[in-house]
N, C-alpha and C positions, 0 to 999 in steps of 0.2 A: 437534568441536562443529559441531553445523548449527544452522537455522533452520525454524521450522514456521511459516507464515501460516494463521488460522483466521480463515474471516469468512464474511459473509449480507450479503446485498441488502436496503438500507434502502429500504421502500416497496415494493418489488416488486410487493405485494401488487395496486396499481393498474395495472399494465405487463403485456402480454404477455410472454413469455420472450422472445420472438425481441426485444423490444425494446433489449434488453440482452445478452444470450447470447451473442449472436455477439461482443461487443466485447469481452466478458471473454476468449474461447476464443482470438481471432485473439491478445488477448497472452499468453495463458498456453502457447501452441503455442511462442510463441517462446523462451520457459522451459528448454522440455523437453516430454519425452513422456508424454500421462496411460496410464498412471493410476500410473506411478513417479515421476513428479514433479508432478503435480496432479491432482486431481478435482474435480469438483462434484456435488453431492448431495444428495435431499433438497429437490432444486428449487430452492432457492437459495442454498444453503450450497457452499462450497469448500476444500481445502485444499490447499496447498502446500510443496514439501522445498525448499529451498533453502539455497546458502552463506550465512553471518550476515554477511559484509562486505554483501552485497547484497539484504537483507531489509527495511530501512527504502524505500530508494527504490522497491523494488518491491511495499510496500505503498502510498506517495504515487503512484506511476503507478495504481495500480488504481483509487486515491479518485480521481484526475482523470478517468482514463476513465471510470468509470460516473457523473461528475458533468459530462460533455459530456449526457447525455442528462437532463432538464429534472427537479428534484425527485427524481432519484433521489439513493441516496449508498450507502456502502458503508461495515460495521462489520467490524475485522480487530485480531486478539489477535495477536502475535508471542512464540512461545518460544524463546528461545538456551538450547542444552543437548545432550543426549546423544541417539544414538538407540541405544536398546539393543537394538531388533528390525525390522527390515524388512520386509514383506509385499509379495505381491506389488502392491499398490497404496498410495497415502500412508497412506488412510484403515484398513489395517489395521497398520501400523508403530505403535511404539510406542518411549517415551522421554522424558527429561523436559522435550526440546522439544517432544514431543506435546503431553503433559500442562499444563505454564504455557502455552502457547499458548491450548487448549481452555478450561483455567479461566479465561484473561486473556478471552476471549473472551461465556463466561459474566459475568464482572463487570461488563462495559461493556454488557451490557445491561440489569441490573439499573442501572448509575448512567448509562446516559442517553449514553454518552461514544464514540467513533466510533474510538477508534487508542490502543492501549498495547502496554508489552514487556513481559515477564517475563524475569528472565535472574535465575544464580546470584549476581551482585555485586549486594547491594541499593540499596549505595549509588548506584552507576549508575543501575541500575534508577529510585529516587528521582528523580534528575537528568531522566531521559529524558524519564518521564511527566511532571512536570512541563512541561519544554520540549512534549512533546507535545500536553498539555493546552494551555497559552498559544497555540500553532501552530494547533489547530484552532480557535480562535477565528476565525480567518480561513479557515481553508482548508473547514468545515462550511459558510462564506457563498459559496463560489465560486458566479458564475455561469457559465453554461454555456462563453461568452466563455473566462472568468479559465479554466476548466480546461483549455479544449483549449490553451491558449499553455504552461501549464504542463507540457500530455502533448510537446508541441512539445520543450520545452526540455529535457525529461527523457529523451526520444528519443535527441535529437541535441544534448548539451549543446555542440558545438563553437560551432555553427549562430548566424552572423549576425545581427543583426536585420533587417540587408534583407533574407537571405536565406527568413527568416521570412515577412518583408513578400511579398516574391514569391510563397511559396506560396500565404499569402493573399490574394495580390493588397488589399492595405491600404497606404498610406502606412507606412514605418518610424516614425514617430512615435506614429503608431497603435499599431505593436507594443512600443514601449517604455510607451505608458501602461499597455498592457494589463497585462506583467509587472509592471507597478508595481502594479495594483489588486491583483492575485495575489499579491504579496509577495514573488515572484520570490528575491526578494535572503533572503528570511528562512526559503525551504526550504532552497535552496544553504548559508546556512549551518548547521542544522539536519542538512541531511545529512553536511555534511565535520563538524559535530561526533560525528556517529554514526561515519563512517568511522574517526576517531581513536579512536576507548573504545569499539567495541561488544566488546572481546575478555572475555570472564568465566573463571572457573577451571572448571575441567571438575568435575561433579557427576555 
């Protein structure tokens, strides 16, 4: 089983590329290598191969980084499944990680909604987006603040709060409100619930 991330740049539209571009690229480098384990396309569309343990958080790091830079955001469909062919780039593989990825992708932009999975357990599936859906209530409001503490802690979840503090040069108190506005506490749980049940039956 793998994982496919499909997603587009919310807003874009008003942004130079380079406003953004570089900040998707500099994480997606650290991935892997495109164009076998990511591309972008299309100007502002992207896609990504990735293991399914590490598919949620690294679709939460991508909405905080492109929500450090002001009114932007980022929409991202997730499929767990198969890959039944590989190309030489993401964007020509194929499988039915492709496939609910791209549909799940498609959805959420007809309903408005910024992050959903698709996977063969629907039950799950039910659970997820739901928790999803409640999670972006909060996390669609980051401001620019709330994300970068977020990209911080998702980086380096070892990472102190002074030590936080320090990079920031802020008061550690400072860094503890800030996770707190961010919710801090309610991705971390969000994601170890994804670590425990993302596995599905192979389709």
């Amino acid at each position: 089983m793998i994982a496919v991330l499909t997603g587009d740049i919310v807003n874009s539209a008003g942004y130079k590329t380079t406003d953004w571009m570089p900040v998707l690229k500099n994480f997606l480098r650290e991935l892997g290598d495109s164009p076998g384990v990511w591309e972008i396309y299309r100007g502002d569309e992207f896609q990504i191969r990735i293991a399914p343990e590490k598919a949620l958080k690294v679709a939460i790091q991508i909405k905080a980084l492109i929500k450090t830079i002001k009114y932007l955001d980022v929409r991202i469909g997730i499929g767990l499944g198969d890959e039944d062919f590989r190309g030489v780039g993401v964007s020509e593989s194929n499988g039915s990680a492709y496939q609910r990825s791209g549909r799940t992708l498609s959805l959420l932009k007809e309903k408005k909604i910024n992050l959903a999975i698709a996977t063969a357990d629907s039950q799950l599936e039910d659970t997820l987006n739901l928790m999803l859906k409640l999670g972006l209530d909060f996390m669609d409001t980051w401001s620019v603040v709330s994300a970068e503490i977020i990209v911080m802690a998702l980086e380096d979840p070892g990472a102190s709060q002074k030590e936080i503090a320090d990079q920031l040069q802020i008061q550690q108190s400072a860094v503890s409100q800030r996770q707190k506005r961010a919710r801090l506490d309610l991705v971390k749980d969000l994601l170890n619930y994804y670590d425990k049940n993302y596995k599905s039956p192979r389709t």
